[in-house]
N, C-alpha and C positions, 0 to 999 in steps of 0.2 A: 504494500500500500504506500502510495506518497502519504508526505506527513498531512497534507490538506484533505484529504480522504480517510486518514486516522484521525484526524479532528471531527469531520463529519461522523464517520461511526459512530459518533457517542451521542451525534441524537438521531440516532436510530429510533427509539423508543420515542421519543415525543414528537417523530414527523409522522406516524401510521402510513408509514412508506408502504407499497405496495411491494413484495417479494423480500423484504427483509434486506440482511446482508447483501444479500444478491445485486439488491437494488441499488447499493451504494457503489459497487463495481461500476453498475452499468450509469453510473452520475448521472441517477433519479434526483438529485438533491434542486431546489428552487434556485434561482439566481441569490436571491437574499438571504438561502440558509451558505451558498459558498462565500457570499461577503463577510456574514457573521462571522463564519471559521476564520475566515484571512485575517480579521480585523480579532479576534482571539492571538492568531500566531503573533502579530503583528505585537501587541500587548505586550507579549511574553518574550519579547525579541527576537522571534524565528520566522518574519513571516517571509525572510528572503529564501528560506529554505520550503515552502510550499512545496515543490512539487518533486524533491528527491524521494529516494524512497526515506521513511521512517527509520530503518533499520540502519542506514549506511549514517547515523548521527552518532554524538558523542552522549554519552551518559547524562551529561547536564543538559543537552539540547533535549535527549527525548522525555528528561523530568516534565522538560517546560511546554514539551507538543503535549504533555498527559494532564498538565496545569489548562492550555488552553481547549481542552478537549472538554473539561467541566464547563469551564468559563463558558463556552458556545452551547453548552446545556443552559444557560441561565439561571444558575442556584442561585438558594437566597443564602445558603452558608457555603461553606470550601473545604471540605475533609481533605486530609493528608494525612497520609500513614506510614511514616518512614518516606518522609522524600527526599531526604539526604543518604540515605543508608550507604547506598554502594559510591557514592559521590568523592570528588577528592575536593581538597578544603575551597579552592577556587570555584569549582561549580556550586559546590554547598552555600557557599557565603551567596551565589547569585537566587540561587533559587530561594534561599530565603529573604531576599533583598525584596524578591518577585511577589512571597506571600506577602509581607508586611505593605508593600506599592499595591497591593489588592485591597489590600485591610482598609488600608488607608483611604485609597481612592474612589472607591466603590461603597464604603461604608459597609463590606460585607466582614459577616465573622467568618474567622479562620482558626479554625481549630487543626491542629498537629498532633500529632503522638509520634514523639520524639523520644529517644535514651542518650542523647547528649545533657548533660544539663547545662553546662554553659553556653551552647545555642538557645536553649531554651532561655535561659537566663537575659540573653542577650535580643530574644526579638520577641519573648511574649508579653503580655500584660497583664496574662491569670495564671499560673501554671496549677495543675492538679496533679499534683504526685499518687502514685499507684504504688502499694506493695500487696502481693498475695492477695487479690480482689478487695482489698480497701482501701480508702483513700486517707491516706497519711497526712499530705499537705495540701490546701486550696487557697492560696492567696497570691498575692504580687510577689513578681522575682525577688524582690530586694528581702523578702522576708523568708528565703528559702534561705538559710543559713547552714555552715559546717554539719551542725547534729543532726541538721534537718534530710539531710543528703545522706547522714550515713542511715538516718532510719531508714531512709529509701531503698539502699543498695546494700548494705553492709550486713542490717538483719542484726545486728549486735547491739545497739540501742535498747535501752528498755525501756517499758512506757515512762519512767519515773522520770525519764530524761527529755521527755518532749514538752516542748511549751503547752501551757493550759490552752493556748488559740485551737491545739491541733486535738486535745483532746475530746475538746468543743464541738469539733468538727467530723470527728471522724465516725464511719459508716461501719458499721458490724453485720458481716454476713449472714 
C-alpha cells in the first residue's frame, strides 16, 4: 500500500464503502476523503511521502503515517500505545513533539501508555501510574517523585512509604 492508501484504510469503517478493503485498492475513496488523508500526512510531516509504499519508511515516518491515519478518522481523543517503543531517541522526541502539537492544536486529549517515565515526565500533564492492575499515582509530572517511581517499578516500597495523596487515590481490585 502507498502511505496515502494506508491513511485511507483506517476509514474504512466510517465511509460504508462498498467491497471493503477491496474497495480501497480499487481508490473507491471520494475526492474529499483523499484530501483529508493528504492534509493528515501533511500534519504529521509526511505528506511528501504520499504515495511510496508505507513499508519502504523509517520507523518514525511510519509512527506518524499511523498518527495521521487516526487523525483522518476524526476522533474526539488520540490513543497511543507505545508509540515510541521500537523508536530511536530522535524519532521518539519527534513523535512526541507531534502528540503534544495535536494536544495543543486541536484541543484534542491525548492519552499515551508509555514505560519511559521521563518522556512521560517531560510531555504529559496527568500521568496515571499503573502497578499490578492499580493505580499507584494520578496526578501532575512534577508530583511523580523518586519513591513514587520506585513504587511503580521497583515493587519494594511499602505502603507506609507513599504519600497520603496516593493512598487517597488508589483503586483496589
Amino acid at each position: 500500500l502507498t502511505v496515502l492508501d494506508n491513511v485511507l484504510a483506517g476509514r474504512l469503517s466510517a465511509t460504508g464503502m462498498p467491497f471493503g478493503f477491496l474497495g480501497s485498492h480499487l481508490r473507491l475513496f471520494s475526492r474529499d476523503e483523499r484530501e483529508q488523508a493528504f492534509a493528515a500526512l501533511c500534519q504529521v510531516g509526511v505528506g511528501e511521502k504520499a504515495f511510496q509504499r508505507a513499508s519502504d519508511l523509517s520507523g518514525g515516518q511510519q509512527q506518524r503515517v499511523a498518527i495521521a491515519r487516526v487523525l483522518a478518522q476524526g476522533p474526539d481523543v488520540l490513543l497511543a500505545d507505545e508509540p515510541i517503543a521500537s523508536l530511536d531517541p530522535r524519532s521518539a522526541t519527534i513523535v512526541m513533539d507531534l502528540l503534544r502539537e495535536i494536544r495543543e492544536s486541536r484541543g484534542m486529549p491525548v492519552v499515551v501508555n508509555l514505560h519511559q517515565v521521563d518522556v512521560a515526565k517531560r510531555y504529559a500533564t496527568r500521568i496515571v501510574g499503573m502497578r499490578e492492575v492499580r493505580v499507584v499515582f494520578d496526578g501532575p509530572p512534577g508530583d511523580l517523585d523518586p519513591v513514587m517511581e520506585r513504587a511503580l517499578y521497583d515493587g519494594e516500597t511499602s505502603e507506609s512509604d507513599l504519600p497520603v495523596i496516593l493512598k487517597e487515590r488508589a483503586c483496589v481490585s
